[in-house]
C-alpha positions in Angstrom: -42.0 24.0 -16.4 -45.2 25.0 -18.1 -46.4 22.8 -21.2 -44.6 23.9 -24.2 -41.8 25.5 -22.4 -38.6 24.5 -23.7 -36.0 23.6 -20.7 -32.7 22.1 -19.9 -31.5 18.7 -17.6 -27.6 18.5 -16.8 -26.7 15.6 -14.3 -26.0 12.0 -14.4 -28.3 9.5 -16.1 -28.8 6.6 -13.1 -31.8 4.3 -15.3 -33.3 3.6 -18.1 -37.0 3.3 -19.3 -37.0 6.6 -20.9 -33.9 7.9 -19.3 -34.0 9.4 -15.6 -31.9 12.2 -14.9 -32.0 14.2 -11.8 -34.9 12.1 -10.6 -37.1 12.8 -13.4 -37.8 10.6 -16.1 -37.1 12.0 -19.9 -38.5 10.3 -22.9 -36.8 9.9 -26.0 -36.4 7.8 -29.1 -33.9 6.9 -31.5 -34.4 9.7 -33.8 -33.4 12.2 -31.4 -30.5 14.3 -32.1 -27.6 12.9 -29.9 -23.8 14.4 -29.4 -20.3 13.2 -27.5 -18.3 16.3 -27.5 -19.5 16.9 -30.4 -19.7 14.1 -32.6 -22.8 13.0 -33.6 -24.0 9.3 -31.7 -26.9 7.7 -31.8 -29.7 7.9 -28.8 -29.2 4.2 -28.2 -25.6 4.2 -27.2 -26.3 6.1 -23.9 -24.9 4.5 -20.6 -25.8 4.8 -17.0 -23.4 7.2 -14.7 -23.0 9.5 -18.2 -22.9 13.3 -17.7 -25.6 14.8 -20.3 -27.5 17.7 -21.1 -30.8 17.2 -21.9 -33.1 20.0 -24.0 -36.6 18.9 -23.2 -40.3 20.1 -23.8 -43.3 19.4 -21.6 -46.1 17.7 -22.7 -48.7 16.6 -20.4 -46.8 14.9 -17.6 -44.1 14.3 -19.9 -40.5 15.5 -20.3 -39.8 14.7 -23.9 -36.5 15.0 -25.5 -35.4 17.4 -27.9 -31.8 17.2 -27.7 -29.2 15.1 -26.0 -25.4 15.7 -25.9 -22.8 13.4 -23.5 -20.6 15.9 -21.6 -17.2 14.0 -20.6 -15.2 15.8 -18.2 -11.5 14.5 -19.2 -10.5 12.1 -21.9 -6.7 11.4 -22.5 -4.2 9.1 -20.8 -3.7 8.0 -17.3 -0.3 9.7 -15.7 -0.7 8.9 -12.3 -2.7 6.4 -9.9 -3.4 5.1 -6.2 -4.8 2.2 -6.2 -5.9 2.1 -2.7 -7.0 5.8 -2.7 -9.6 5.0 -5.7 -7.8 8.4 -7.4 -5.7 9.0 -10.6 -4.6 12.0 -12.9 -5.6 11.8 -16.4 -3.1 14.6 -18.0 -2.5 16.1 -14.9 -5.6 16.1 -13.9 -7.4 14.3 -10.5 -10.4 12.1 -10.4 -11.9 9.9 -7.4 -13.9 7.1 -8.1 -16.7 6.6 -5.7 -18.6 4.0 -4.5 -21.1 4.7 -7.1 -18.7 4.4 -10.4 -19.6 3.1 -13.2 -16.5 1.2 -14.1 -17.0 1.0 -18.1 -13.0 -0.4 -18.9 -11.8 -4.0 -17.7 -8.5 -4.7 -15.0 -8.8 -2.7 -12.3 -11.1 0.1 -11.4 -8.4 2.2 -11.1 -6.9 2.2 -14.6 -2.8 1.8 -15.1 -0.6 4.8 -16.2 -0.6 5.0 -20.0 -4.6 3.7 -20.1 -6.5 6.1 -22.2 -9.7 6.5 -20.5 -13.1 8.9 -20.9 -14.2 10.1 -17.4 -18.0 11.4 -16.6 -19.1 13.3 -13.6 -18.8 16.9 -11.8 -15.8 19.1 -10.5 -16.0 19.2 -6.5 -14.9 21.9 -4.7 -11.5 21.1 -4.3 -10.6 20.6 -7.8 -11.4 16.9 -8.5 -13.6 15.1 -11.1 -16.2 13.1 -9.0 -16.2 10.3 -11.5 -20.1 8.7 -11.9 -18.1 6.5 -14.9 -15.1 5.6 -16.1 -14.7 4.1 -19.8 -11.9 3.4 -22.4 -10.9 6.2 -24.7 -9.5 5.4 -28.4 -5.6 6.3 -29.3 -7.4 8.3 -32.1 -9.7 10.4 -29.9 -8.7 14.1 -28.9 -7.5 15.0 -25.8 -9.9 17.2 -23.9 -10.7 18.7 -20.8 -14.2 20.3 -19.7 -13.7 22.6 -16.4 -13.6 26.2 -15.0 -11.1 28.3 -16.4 -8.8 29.7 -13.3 -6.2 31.6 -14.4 -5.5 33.3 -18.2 -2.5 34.6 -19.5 -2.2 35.7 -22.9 -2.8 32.3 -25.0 -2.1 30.2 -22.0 -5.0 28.8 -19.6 -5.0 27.4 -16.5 -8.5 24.9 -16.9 -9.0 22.9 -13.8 -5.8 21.4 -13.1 -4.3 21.2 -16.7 -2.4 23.5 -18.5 -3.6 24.5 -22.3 -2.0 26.4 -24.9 -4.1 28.3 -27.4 -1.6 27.8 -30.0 -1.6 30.5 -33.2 -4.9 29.9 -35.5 -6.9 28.5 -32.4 -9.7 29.7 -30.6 -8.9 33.2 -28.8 -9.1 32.5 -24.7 -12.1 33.1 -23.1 -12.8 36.5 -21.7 -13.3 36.2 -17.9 -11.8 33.9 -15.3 -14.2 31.2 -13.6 -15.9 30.8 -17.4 -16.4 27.0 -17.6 -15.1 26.0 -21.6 -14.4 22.5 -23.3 -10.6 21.9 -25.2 -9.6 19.5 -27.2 -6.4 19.0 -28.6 -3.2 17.2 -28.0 -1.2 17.1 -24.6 2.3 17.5 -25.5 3.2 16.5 -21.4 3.4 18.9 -20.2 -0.1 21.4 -21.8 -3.1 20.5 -23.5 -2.5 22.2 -26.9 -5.5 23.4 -28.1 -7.6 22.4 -31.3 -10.5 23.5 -30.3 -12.5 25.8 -27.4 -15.9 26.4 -26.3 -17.5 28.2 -24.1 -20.4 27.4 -21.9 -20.5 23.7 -23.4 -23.2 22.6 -21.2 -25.1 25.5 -22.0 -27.9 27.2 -24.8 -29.0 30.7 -24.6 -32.7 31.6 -24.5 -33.4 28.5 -22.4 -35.0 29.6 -18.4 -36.4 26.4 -16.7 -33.6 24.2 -15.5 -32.5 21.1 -13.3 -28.7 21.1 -12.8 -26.2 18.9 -10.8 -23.2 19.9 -9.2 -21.6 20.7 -5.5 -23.1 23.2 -3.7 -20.6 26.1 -2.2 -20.0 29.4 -0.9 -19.0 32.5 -2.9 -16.1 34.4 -2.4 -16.7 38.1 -1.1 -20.8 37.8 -0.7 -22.9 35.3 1.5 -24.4 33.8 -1.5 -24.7 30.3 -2.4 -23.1 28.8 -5.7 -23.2 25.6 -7.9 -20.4 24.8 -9.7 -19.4 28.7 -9.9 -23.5 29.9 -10.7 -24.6 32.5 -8.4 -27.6 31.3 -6.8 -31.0 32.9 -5.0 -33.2 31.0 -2.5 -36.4 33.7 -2.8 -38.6 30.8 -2.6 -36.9 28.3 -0.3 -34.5 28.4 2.4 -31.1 28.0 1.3 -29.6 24.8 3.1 -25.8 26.3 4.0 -25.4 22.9 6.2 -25.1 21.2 2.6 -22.2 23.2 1.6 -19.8 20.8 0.0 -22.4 18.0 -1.1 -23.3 17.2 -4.4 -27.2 18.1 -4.9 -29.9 18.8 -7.7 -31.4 22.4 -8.1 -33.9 23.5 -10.2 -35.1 26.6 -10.7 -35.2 29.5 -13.2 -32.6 31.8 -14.7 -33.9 35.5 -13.5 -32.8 38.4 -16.4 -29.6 39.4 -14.0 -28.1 35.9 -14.4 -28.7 34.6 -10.9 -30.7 31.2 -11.2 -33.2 31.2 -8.8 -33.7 27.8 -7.5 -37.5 26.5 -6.7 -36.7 22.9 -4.9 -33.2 21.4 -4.3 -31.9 17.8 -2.8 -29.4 15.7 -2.5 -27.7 14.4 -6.0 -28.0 10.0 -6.0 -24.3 10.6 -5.9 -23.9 12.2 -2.8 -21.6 10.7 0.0 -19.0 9.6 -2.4 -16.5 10.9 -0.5 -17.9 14.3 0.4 -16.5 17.7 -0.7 -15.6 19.4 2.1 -17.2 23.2 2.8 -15.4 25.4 0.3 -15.7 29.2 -1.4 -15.1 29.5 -5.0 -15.7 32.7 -7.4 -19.4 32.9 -8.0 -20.8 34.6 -11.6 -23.6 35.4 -13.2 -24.5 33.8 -16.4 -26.9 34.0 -19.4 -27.4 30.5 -19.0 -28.4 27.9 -16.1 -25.1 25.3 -16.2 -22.6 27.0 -18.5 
């Protein structure tokens, strides 16, 4: 990222002094401009094993800050659980804990059924929430759901595992399968009925220089590489196809055609909890790196 240039971080904050995301270290103060799904925070009540995005600017040596918003990937109530699987469905929905968790709620790690809890972390390939950490939710807080879209039908979604109806007066459905979109609403038991939609949350157009965290997989009908459903290019290093199904860091830049060409890639600091196995999903092309 040359100095100046405007670019994005999505991954898991793992310490503080400044924050450090991805492996690099961001500076930030308590002026700037923090979001939770949404809702305006403030910079101080960031956690470790959070999912954010991270606008930042390069000056010097220094990543500094523009804009931060905390991404969580489910928040609603616990319907199912295995204790001695480390797994559990909020609304339907799985997530592992790993041996990395943040555990943010008190009891057990694994939280009872009817515990409304606010998961961070990353879809794997099979269609679980890699949990980096776990808190307690509010009875007052939305529903909400952050994930791939995989099937639409009219009004009705299929996002990740959970079912969400665009009710009438709500947000019209994305256009294309494999879009990733945030809902909140209210699950009714058996759908998430939607309040609220958007598309590309972890996204911002016009932004090319990124660092992103997700699992790494194959795309279905081509020989390309993916992360997290983004069509990848390894012009300038060799694509590693023995890390298919692991959790890594890519950065790179978004070319004009949508593919985001990645410059350096590694392992994520939460890879090996409880690898993904190898795994071909629908790869796109996107105006933006990570949404």
């Amino acid at each position: 990222m040359a100095p100046g240039e405007l670019g994005r971080v999505i991954g898991t904050i793992t310490r503080f002094g400044s924050i450090c995301v991805n492996g690099l270290r961001i500076a930030f103060d308590p002026a700037t401009p923090t979001l939770q799904d949404g809702r305006v925070i403030a910079a101080a009540d960031l956690q470790v094993g959070q999912m954010v995005r991270v606008e930042v600017a390069r000056s010097g040596s220094v990543l500094q800050a523009q804009r931060m918003a905390l991404l969580s990937s489910l928040v609603g109530t616990v319907t199912a659980r295995d204790e001695d699987a480390r797994v559990f469905r909020v609304l339907g929905q799985p997530v592992r804990l790993g041996r990395n968790t943040w555990i943010g709620i008190s009891g057990t790690a694994v939280p009872a059924v009817g515990t409304r809890v606010r998961v961070s972390g990353v879809f794997d390939p099979e269609g679980s929430v890699a949990a980096s950490r776990l808190d307690g939710a509010g009875a007052d807080e939305p529903d909400r759901i952050m994930a791939r879209v995989r099937e639409i039908d009219g009004r009705y979604l299929a996002v990740g595992e959970i079912h969400v109806e665009l009710a009438s007066g709500s947000p019209a459905a994305p256009a294309v399968e494999g879009e990733e979109v945030a809902v909140s609403g209210r699950w009714n038991g058996e759908a998430l009925v939607a309040d609220a939609l958007v598309v590309a949350p972890r996204g911002a157009f016009g932004v090319r220089a990124a660092s992103v965290e997700g699992y790494l997989h194959g795309c279905r009908s081509s020989d390309a590489l993916g992360l997290d459903g983004q069509q990848l290019d390894f012009a300038a290093v060799a694509p590693p196809r023995s890390w298919v199904g692991r959790r890594v860091v890519a950065e790179g830049q978004l070319r004009d055609d949508g593919v985001f060409e990645v410059e350096r890639i590694a392992p994520s600091p939460f890879d090996g909890d409880v690898p993904g196995k190898p795994t071909e999903l629908r790869c796109t092309t996107r105006s933006s790196p990570g949404g």
